[in-house]
N, C-alpha and C positions, 0 to 999 in steps of 0.2 A: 275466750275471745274468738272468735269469727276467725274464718281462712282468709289469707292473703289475697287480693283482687288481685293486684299488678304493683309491679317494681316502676320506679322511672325518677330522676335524675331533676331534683329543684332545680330550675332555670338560674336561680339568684345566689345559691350555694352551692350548687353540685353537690350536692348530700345528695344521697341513696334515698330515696322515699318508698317505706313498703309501707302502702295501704290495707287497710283491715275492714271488712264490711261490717255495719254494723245494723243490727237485728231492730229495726224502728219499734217493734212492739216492748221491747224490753227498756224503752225511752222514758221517763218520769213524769206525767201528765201533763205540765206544763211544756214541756221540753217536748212531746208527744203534738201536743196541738200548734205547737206555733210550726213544727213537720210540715203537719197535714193542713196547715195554712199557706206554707209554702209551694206543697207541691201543685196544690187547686194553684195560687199563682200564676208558676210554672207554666201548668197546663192551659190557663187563658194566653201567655205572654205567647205560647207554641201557635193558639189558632193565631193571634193578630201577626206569627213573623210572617206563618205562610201566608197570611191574607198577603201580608205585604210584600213579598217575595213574589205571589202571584202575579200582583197590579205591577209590582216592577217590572220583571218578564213580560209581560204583555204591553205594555209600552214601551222597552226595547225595540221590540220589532221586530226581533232576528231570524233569520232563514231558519227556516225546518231543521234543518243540518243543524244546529247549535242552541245552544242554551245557554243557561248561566248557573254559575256556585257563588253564594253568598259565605261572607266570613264577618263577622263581629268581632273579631279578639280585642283584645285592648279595649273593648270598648267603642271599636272605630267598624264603618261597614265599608266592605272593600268584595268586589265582585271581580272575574272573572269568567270569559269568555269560554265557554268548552263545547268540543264536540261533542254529538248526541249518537246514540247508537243507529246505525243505518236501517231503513224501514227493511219492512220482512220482505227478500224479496220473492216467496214462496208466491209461484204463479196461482191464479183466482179465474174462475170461466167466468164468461161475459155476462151470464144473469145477475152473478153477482158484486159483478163491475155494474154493470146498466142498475140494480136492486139500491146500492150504493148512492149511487147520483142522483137517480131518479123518483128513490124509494120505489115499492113494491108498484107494480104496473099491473 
């Protein structure tokens, strides 16, 4: 059997849960493709949250200063305001402030 991922605590039992990774290729072909039907899934449902996560954030509106964290749990979408890291404030000489605004002159 596969090494241990991670320990952690059923919400509904408080049972000890130790997870074991398990090796996809060693899966029984059926059990193998409906996987790999899954994870394509997956991987579509990931561009459409960021698409949508995008359009939400930008119709927010919110100052430079801040952003947002999306959560789905339950099944339910529940956002949150957060601060965003402060811009660089590593000084830049003026060709490349004027290059900037202006583009190349």
């Amino acid at each position: 059997m596969a090494k241990t991922k991670r320990e952690a605590k059923s919400a509904k039992t408080q049972t000890l849960l130790t997870w074991k990774e398990v090796d996809p290729e060693t899966l029984q072909s059926e059990a193998a493709a409906a996987y790999n039907d899954y994870k394509s899934i997956r991987a579509e449902a990931k561009v459409a949250r960021e698409k949508f996560e995008k359009l939400f954030t930008e119709s927010a509106a919110l100052p430079i200063t801040h952003g947002l964290m999306f959560s789905y749990r339950f099944g339910k979408l529940s956002v949150a305001i957060v601060e965003t890291k402060k811009a660089n404030s590593k000084a830049i000489d003026f060709k490349s402030l004027k290059d900037a605004l202006y583009g190349d002159t």
